[in-house]
N, C-alpha and C positions, 0 to 999 in steps of 0.2 A: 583499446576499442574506441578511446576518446577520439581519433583524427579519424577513423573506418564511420565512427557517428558523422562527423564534421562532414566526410565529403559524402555519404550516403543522404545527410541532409540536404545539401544542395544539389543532387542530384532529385528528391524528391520534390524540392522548392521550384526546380526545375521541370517540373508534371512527370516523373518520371515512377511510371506505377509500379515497376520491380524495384526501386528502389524504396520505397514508401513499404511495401510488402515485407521485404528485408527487415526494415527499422520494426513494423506488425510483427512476423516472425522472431525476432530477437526479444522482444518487450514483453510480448503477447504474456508468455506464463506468470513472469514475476509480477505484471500488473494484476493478473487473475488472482494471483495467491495472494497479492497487497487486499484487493478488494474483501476476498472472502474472508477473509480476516478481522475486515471491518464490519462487514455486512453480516456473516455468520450464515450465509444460503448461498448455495449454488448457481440458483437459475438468475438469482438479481446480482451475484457476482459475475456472469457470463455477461449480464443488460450493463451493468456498467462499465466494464471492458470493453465491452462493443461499444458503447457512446462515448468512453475515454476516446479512443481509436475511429472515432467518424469525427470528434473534436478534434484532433492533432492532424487528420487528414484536413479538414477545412483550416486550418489554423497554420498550417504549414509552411507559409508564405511569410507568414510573419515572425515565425523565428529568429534568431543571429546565431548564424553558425558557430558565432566564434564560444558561447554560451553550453553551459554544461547541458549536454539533448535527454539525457537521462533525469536530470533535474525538473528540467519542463515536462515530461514526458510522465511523469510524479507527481508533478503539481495537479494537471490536469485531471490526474486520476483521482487525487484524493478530492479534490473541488467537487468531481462529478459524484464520486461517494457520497460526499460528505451531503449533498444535494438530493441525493435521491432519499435519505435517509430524512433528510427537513420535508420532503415531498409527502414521503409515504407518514411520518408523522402527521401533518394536517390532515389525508386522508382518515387516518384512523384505524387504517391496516391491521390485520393483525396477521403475522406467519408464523406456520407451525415451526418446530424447534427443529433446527439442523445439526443440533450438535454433533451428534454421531457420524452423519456424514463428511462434517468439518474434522473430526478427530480421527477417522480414520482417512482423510488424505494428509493429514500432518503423518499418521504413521507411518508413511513412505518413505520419509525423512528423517526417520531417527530408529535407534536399534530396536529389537521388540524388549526389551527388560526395560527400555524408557517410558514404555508407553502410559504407564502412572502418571508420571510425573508432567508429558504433555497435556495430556487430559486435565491435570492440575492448572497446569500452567495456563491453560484456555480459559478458564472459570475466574482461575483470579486474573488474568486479563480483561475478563469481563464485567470483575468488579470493582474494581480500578476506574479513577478522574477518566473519562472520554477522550478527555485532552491528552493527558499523559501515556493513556494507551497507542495513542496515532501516532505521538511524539515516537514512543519505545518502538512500535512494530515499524517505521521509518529506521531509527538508527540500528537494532536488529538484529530487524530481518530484511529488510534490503538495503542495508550497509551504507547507508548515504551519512557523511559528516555533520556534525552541527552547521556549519552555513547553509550547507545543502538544504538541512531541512528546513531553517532561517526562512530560505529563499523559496521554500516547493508551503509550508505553509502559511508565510507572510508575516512571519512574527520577528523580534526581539531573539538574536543568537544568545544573549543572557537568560530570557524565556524559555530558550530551549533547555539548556543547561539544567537551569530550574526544572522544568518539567521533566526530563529522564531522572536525575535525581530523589525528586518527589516520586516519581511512578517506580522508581527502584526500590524506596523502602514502602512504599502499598505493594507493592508484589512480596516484598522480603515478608511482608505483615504474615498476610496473604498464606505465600509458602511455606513457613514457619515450620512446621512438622517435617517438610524434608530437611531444612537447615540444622535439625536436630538431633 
């Protein structure tokens, strides 16, 4: 997919709106499911996807094709997450709980005898380092390598390391009764 991104990109660097749509259509769900993951609501998981994706459309000129698109495309998203969430904190926000609806679109993706242990899994990812939760739900659940994420969230690939590590054994803390 890596050279189909390459020249899709410079077809869209090129104002080219079906191709820009393509890279939308292709990204669209796994940014949504990165989002709500972070965000834990739907409807501010759909507002930051869509502002991820009017970011990448304005910013699309300034890309380098030769640069991992998927990477960028990551970055952007968790910036604009991570942004809306320092947003809605100074407001003082307060939203009701989504969990239910966040656990049953995981259960789509996994067997129904799993569904315990997702449910689990979401809770102690919830209370789990901030940091090390972004770290984990990057390496994953949308499969990007350590430099990857190095580079999508600005840190120290030793940091990363660190931080899946650390979030592995607060999840293992965490999970404990199924590892039993």
């Amino acid at each position: 997919m890596e050279n189909v991104d390459k020249n899709i990109l410079i077809q869209a660097k090129a104002g080219d709106v079906v191709a820009f749509e393509y890279l939308l259509s292709f990204y669209e769900k796994a940014v949504y499911n990165y989002c709500l993951r972070i965000l834990k609501n739907s409807s501010n998981a759909k507002d930051v996807t869509q502002d991820t994706f009017i970011k990448i459309y304005n910013k699309c000129k300034l890309i380098d094709p030769e640069k991992n698109i998927k990477t960028w495309i990551f970055t952007i998203a968790t910036n604009t997450a991570y942004d809306f969430l320092r947003s809605k904190k100074r407001k003082n926000e307060i939203t009701l709980d989504e969990n239910n609806e966040t656990i049953l679109s995981l259960h789509s993706y996994y067997p129904q005898e799993q569904e315990g242990l997702v449910s689990d899994i979401d809770k102690a990812l919830e209370q789990i380092n901030p940091e090390y939760k972004k770290v984990l739900l990057l390496f994953y659940q949308q499969g990007f390598q350590y430099q990857e994420i190095a580079e999508i969230l600005e840190i120290p690939i030793n940091t990363i390391k660190t931080h899946i590590s650390r979030g592995r054994e607060q999840l293992k803390d965490k999970l404990k009764n199924y590892l039993t």
